[in-house]
C-alpha distance (Angstrom), angle and dihedral (degrees) to the residues before:
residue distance angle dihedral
X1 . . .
X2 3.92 . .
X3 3.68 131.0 .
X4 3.58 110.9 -120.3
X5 3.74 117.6 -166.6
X6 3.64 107.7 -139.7
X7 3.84 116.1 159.9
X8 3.60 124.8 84.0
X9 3.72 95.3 155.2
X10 3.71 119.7 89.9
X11 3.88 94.9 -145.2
X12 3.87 123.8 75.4
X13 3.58 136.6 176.2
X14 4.34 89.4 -133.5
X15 3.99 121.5 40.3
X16 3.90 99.8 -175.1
X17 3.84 111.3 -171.7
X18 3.66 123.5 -152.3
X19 4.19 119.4 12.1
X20 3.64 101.9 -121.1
X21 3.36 132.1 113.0
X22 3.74 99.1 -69.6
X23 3.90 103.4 55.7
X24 4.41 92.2 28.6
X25 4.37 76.3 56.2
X26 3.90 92.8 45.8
X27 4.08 89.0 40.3
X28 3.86 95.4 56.3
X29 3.57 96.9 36.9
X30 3.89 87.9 56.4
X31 3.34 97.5 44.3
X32 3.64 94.5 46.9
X33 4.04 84.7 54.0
X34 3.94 96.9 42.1
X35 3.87 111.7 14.8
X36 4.02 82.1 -178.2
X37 3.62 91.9 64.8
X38 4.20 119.5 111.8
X39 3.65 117.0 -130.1
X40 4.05 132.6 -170.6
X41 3.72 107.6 -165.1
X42 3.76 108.3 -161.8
X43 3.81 118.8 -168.4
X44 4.34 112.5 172.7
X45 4.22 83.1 -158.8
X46 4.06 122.7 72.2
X47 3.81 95.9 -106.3
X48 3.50 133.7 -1.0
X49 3.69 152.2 -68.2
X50 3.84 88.9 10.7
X51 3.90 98.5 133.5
X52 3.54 124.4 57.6
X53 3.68 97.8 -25.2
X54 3.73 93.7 56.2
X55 4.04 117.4 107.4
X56 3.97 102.0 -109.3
X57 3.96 84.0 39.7
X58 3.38 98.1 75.9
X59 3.60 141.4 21.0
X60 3.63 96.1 -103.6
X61 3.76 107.8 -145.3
X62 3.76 125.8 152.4
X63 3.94 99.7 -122.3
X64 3.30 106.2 -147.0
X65 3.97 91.5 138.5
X66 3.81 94.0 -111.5
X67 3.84 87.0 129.5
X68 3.70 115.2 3.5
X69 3.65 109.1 116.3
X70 3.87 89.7 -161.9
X71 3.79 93.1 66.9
X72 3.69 93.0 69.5
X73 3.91 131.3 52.5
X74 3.44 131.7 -158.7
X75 3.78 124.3 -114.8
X76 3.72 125.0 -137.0
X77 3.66 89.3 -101.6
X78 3.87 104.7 49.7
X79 3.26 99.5 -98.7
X80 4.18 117.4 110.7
X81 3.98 130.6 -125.9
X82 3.58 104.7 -129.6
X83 3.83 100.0 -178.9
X84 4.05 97.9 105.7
X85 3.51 91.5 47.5
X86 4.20 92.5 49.8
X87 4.20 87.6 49.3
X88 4.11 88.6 47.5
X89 3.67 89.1 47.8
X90 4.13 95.0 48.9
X91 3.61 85.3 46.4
X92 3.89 98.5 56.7
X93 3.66 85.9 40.9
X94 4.01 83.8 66.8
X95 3.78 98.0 53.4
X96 3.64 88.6 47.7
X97 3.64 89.8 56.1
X98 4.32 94.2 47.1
X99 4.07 83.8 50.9
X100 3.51 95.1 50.9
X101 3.93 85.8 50.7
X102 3.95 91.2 54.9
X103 3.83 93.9 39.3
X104 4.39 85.2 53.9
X105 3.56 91.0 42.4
X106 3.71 101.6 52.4
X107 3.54 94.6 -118.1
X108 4.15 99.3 106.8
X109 4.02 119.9 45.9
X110 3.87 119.9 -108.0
X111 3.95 111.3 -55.6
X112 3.76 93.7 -110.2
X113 3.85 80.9 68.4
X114 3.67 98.4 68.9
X115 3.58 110.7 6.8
X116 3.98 141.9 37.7
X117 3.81 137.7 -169.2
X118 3.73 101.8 -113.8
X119 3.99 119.8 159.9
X120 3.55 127.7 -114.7
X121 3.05 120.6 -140.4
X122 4.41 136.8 168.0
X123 3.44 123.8 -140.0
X124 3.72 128.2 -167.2
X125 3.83 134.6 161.9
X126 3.99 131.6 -167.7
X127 3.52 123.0 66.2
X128 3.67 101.3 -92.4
X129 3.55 91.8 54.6
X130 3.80 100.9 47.5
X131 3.86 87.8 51.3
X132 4.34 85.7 53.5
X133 3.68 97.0 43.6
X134 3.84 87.4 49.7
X135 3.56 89.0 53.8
X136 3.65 90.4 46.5
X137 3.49 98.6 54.6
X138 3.96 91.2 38.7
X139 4.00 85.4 59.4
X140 4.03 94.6 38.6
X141 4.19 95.4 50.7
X142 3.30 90.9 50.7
X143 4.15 90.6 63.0
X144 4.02 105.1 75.8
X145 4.28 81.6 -131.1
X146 3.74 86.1 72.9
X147 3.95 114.0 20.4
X148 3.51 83.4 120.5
X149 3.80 96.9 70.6
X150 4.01 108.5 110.6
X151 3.73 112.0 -151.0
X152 4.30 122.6 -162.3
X153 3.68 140.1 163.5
X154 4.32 91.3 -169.5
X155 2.95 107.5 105.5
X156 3.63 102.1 -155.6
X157 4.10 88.1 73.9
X158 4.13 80.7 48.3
X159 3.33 81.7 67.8
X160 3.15 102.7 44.5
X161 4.18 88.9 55.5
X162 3.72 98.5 39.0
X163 3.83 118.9 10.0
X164 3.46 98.5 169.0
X165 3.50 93.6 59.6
X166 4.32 94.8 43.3
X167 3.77 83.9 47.4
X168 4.16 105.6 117.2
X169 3.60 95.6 -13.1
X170 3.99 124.6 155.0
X171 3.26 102.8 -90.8
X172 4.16 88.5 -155.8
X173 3.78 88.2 55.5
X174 4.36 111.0 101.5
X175 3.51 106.0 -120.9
X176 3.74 137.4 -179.2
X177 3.93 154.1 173.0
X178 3.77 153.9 178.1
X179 3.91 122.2 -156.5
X180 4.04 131.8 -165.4
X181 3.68 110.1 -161.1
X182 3.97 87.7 -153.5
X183 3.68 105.6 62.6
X184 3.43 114.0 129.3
X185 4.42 131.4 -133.1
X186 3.68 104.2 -148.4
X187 4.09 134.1 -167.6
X188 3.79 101.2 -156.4
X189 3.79 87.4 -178.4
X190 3.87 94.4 64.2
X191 4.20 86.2 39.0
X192 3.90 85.2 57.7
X193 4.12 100.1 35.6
X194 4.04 85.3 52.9
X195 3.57 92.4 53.5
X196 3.80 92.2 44.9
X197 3.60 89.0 57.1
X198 3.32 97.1 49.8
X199 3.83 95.1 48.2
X200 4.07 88.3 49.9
X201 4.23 81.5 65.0
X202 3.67 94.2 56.9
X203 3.76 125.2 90.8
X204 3.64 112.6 -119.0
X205 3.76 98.8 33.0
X206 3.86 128.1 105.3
X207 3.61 122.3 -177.5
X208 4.13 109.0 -164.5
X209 4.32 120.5 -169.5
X210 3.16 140.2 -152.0
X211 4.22 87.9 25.9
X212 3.55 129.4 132.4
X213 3.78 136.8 -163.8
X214 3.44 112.6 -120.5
X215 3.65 98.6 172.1
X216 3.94 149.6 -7.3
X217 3.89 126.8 -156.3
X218 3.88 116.9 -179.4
X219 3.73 113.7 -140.3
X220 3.74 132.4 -136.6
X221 3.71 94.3 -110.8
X222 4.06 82.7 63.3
X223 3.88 90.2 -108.7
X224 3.94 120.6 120.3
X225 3.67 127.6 -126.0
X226 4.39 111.3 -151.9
X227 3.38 123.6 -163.3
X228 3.61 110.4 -144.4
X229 4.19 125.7 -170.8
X230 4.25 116.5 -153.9
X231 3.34 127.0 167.2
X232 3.52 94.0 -22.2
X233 3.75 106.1 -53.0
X234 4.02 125.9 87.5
X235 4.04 139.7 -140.4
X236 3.34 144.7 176.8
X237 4.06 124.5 -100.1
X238 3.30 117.2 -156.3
X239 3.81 110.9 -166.5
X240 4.06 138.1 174.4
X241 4.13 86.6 -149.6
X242 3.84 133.5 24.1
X243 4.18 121.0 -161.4
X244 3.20 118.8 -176.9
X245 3.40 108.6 -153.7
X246 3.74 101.1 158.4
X247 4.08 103.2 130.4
X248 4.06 100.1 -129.8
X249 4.11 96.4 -7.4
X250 4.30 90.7 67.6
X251 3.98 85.9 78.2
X252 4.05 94.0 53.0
X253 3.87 80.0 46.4
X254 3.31 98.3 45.6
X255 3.49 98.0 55.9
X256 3.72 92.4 45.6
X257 4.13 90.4 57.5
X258 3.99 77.9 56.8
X259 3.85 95.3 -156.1
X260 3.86 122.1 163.7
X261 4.17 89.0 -111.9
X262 3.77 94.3 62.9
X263 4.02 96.7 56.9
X264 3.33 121.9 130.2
X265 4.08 98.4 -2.7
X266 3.95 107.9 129.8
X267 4.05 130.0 176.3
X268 3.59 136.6 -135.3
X269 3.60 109.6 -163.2
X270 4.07 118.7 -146.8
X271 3.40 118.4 -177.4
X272 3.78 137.6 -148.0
X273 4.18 141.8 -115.3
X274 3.28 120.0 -170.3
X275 4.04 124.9 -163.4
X276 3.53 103.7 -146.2
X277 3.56 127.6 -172.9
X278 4.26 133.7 -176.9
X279 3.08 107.9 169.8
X280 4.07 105.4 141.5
X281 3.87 107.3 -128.9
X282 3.55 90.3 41.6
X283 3.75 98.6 47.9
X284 4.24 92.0 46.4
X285 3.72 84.9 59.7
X286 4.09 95.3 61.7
X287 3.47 128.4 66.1
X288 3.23 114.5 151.2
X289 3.95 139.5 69.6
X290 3.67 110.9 -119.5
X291 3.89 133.9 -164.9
X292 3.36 124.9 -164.6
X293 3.94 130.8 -177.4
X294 3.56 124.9 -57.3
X295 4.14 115.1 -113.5
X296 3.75 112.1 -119.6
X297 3.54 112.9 -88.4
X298 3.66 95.9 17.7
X299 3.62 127.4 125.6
X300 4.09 122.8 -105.9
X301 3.74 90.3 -113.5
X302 4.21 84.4 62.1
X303 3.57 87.5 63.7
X304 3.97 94.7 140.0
X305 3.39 114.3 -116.1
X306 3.86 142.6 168.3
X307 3.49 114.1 -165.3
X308 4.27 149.5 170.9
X309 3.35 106.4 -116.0
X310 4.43 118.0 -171.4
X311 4.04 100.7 -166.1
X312 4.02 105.3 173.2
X313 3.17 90.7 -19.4
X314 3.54 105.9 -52.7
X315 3.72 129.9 123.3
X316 3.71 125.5 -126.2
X317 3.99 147.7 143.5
X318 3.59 128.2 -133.6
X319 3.63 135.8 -171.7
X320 3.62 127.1 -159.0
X321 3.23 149.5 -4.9
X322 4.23 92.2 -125.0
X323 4.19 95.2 -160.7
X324 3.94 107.5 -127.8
X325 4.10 124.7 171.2
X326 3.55 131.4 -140.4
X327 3.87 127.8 159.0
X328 4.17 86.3 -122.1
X329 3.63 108.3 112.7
X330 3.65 103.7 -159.7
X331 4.14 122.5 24.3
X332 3.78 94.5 -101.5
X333 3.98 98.8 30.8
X334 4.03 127.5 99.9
X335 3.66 138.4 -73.0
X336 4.40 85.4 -115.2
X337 3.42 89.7 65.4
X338 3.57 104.9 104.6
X339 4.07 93.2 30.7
X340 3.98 94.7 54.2
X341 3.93 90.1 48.0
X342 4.00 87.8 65.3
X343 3.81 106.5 99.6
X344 4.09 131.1 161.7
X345 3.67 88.4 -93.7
X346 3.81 100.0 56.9
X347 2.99 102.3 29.0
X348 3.83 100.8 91.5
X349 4.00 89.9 47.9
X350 4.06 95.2 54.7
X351 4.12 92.8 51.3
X352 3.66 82.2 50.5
X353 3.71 99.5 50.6
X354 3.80 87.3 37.1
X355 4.35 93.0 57.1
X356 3.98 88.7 37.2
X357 4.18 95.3 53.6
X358 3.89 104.4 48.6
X359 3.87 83.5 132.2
X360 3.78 89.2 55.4
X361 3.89 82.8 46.4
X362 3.64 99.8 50.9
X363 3.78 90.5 40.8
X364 4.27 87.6 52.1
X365 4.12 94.4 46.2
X366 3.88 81.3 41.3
X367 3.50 94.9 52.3
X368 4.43 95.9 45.3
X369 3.49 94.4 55.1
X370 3.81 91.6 58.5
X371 3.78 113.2 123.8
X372 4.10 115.4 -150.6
X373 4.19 90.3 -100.3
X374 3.76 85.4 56.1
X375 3.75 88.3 55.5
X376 3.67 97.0 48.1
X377 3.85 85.9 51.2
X378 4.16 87.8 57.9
X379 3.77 83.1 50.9
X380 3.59 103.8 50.5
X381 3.53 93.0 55.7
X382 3.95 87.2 71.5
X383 4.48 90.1 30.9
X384 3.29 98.8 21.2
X385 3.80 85.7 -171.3
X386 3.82 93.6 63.8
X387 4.16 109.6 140.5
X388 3.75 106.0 -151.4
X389 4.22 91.6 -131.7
X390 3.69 90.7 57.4
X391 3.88 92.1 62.7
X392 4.29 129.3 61.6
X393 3.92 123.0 -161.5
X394 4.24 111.8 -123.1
X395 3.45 131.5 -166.4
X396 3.56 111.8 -119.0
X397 4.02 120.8 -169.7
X398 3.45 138.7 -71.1
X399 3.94 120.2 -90.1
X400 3.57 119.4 -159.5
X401 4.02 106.9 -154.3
X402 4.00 111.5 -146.8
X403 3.89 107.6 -117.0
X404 4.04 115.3 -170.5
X405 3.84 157.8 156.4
X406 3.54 119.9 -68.2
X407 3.64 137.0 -161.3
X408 3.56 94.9 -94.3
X409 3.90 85.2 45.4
X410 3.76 95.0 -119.9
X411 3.73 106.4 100.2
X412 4.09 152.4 -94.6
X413 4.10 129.1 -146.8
X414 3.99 100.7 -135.0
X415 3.95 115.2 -153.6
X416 4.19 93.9 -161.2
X417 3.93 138.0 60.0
X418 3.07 140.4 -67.1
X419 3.65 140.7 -156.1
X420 3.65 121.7 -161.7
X421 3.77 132.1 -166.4
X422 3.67 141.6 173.0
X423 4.07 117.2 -118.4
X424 3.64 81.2 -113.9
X425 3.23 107.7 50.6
X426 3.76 113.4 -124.1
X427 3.52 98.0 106.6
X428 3.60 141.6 51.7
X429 4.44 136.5 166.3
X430 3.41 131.5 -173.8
X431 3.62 113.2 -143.3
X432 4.18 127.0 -178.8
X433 3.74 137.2 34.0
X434 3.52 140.4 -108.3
X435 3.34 133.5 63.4
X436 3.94 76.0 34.6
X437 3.18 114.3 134.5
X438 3.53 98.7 17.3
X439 3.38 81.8 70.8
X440 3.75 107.8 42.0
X441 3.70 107.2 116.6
X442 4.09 94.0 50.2
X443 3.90 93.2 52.4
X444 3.80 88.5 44.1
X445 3.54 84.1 50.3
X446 3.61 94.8 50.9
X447 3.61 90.9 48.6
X448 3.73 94.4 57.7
X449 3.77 90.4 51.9
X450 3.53 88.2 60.0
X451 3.67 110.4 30.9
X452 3.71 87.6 38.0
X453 3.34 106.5 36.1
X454 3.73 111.6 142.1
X455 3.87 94.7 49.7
X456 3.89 96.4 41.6
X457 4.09 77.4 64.1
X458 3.57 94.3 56.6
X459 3.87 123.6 111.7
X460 4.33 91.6 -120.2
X461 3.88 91.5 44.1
X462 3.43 92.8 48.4
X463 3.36 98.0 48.6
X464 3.78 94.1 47.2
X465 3.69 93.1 48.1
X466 3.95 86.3 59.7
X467 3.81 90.0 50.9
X468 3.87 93.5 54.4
X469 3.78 97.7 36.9
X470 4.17 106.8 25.9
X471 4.08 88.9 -160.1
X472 3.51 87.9 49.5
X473 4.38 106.6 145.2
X474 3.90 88.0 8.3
X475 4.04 121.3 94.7
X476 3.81 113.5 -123.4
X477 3.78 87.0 -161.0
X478 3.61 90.5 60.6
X479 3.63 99.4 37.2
X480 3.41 105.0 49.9
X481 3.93 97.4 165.6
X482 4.13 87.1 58.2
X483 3.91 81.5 47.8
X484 4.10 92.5 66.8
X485 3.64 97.7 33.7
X486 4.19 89.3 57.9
X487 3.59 87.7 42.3
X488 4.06 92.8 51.4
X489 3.65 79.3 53.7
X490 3.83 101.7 49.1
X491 3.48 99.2 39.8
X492 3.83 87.7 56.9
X493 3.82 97.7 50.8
X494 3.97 92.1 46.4
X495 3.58 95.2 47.8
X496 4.28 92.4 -119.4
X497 3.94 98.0 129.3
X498 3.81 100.6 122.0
């Protein structure tokens, strides 16, 4: 494919900011719905998807909830509330279907490019929390959307699904596990270079590096005006819609577009370590991504995992994420992140959030002073044969956790995503972190519906919504047999069936 350089004018009907996964997702599925539509893509970095969305930037698992402990909560009596986890599993059902749409139109590479069959599996030890993941998989088989899940406590099938981890383990110590064969490794950076490349063929789409937003004014006639910064010199954007897609940098832009639906929202950016290891004979003896419990007073995203990870075709394992904080906002941003993003308005909500978590706190100063032995020690409790020199720490991205208003108008530290969009329409951010990107093309959806809402009623939109996304306008929470029959479908065209 070749970049064509379209645009001359400075006014567009689409001003996507940031090229990750969330505005590359938005840009194809508009495209695909109106190829007459103008885009701007604006990316600050040289090429795309290199911050969060990139593949050594993230952890890439598929979450679909088949072993995320976080997705399910216990209730007072024992048994667990799977609801969250049912929604998150629908909704990476929905992405699977839009990249089996690109894959069968030509318009993504072959599956084994981006994506991989790799099970999931959870794995707990201690009494209490073999009697909890029991319970969890006792509620979770029971739902059609997981009646795959296998669940044992003998070890010698342990072994069989993880033997580094069953290697020299005390054999009085309660263990136990559930495995779906179908989980899913994912690089979200090739997923959003692919569809990069294939919006740099279409007419009417411009993709512009190394350019940042430095500020965005909404007009009276409804219409935005964007200042962008390249290479030194500056001009005016003048766009129908604004997304800002820009992993932790859509808050600082956010607050600069200064609309009534970004009050009060603040971040508090955590960022992630990765122990990473590639050493051949170890990595051919994992294949699995495993989840473990979370530590008390740690965030979701600390979830403990050790996972296979196939980035460009290489194999590797990694171990983590190790929790760190800095006041950056995004891998590559500045030191004044977090202080410049304190306004009147949010300000009451982030001392809130900040004398409410002093277990997050602990667990994040905790966490920092780490040394690389102390690491290995984490790691050992899931291979307890782990040799220090065998493993390397990574940088993973930035996370930008959503802080905002409560009812009582102090203030609460959200762990998800958010959408946000103006009443009228002509501008939408994505704030938060995980599920993310698991999740992409069901929030983009959602953000159509309501930014776009008069043509995503039409007959043609309609009826190519349901060609991209089969389930489209039916609920694959409530329709569970519709559920299997996509994913019969999807796991054929991706190449997941075990």
């Amino acid at each position: 494919m070749t970049r064509r350089n379209h645009m001359t004018s400075n006014s567009v009907d689409v001003l996507l900011v940031g090229g990750g996964a969330m505005s590359t997702t938005l840009g194809v599925l508009l495209k695909q719905l109106d190829p007459s539509m103008t885009m701007l893509m604006a990316e600050r970095l040289g090429s795309v998807a290199k911050e969060s969305t990139d593949g050594w930037n993230n952890a890439g698992t598929g979450h679909a909830a088949y072993c995320e402990l976080n997705y399910t909560s216990e209730n007072a009596d024992g048994s667990v509330n799977i609801d969250k986890a049912v929604n998150i599993n629908a909704a990476f059902e929905i992405s699977l279907q839009f990249w089996s749409y690109l894959v069968e139109q030509g318009l993504m590479p072959a599956p084994q490019e981006f994506i991989h069959r790799v099970p999931h599996q959870s794995f707990v030890w201690g009494e209490r929390n073999v009697k909890m993941l029991k319970a969890r998989h006792a509620a979770m088989s029971a739902h059609p959307a997981f009646k795959e899940m296998q669940y044992t406590e003998d070890r010698e099938k342990m072994k069989e699904w993880m033997p580094l981890i069953m290697n020299n383990r005390d054999e009085s110590e309660p263990l136990a596990a559930t495995r779906i064969e179908h989980g899913t490794d994912v690089n979200f950076g090739a997923i959003a270079r692919n569809m990069s490349k294939h919006l740099e063929t279409l007419d009417g789409f411009d993709l512009q590096l190394n350019c940042e937003v430095s500020a965005l004014k909404k007009r009276s006639d409804g219409r935005w005006d964007v200042t962008i910064e390249q290479n030194g010199s500056r001009k005016t954007i003048d766009a129908k819609f604004v997304f800002l897609g820009a992993g932790g940098g859509a808050l600082p832009l956010l607050q600069k577009a200064e609309v009534k639906e970004g009050k009060g929202f603040g971040g508090f950016p955590v960022s992630g370590q990765w122990l990473v290891c590639e050493k051949p004979e170890l990595v051919e003896q994992h294949f699995a991504k495993v989840y473990g419990a979370a530590p008390i007073g740690a965030p979701p995203m600390s979830v403990p995992h050790l996972d296979t990870r196939i980035i460009d075709g290489k194999k590797a394992i990694l171990f983590g994420p190790f929790a760190g904080f800095t006041t950056k906002f995004l891998k590559t941003g500045s030191f004044f992140d977090l202080p410049k993003s304190v306004r009147f308005d949010n300000i009451k909500p982030m001392l809130s959030v900040g004398k409410n978590n002093m277990d997050l706190t602990r667990y994040l100063i905790s966490e920092v002073m780490q040394s690389h032995k102390d690491r290995c020690n984490s790691l050992r409790q899931f291979f307890p044969d782990a040799k220090d020199e065998d493993w390397e720490l990574a940088y993973a991205g930035q996370r930008v956790q959503i802080i905002k208003k409560d009812e009582a108008g102090g203030g609460k530290l959200e762990f998800g995503t958010e959408a946000i969009t103006t009443e009228d329409g002509t501008l939408a951010a994505l704030l938060g972190a995980s599920p993310g990107a698991s999740t992409t093309v069901n929030t983009m959806i959602g953000i159509l519906e309501r930014c776009f809402d008069d043509r995503v009623k039409s007959a043609d939109w309609q009826a190519k919504m349901k060609e991209m996304v089969p389930s489209y306008g039916q609920s694959l929470v409530d329709n569970t047999d519709l559920l299997l029959s996509i994913r019969a479908n999807t796991l054929e065209t991706l190449n997941l069936k075990p």
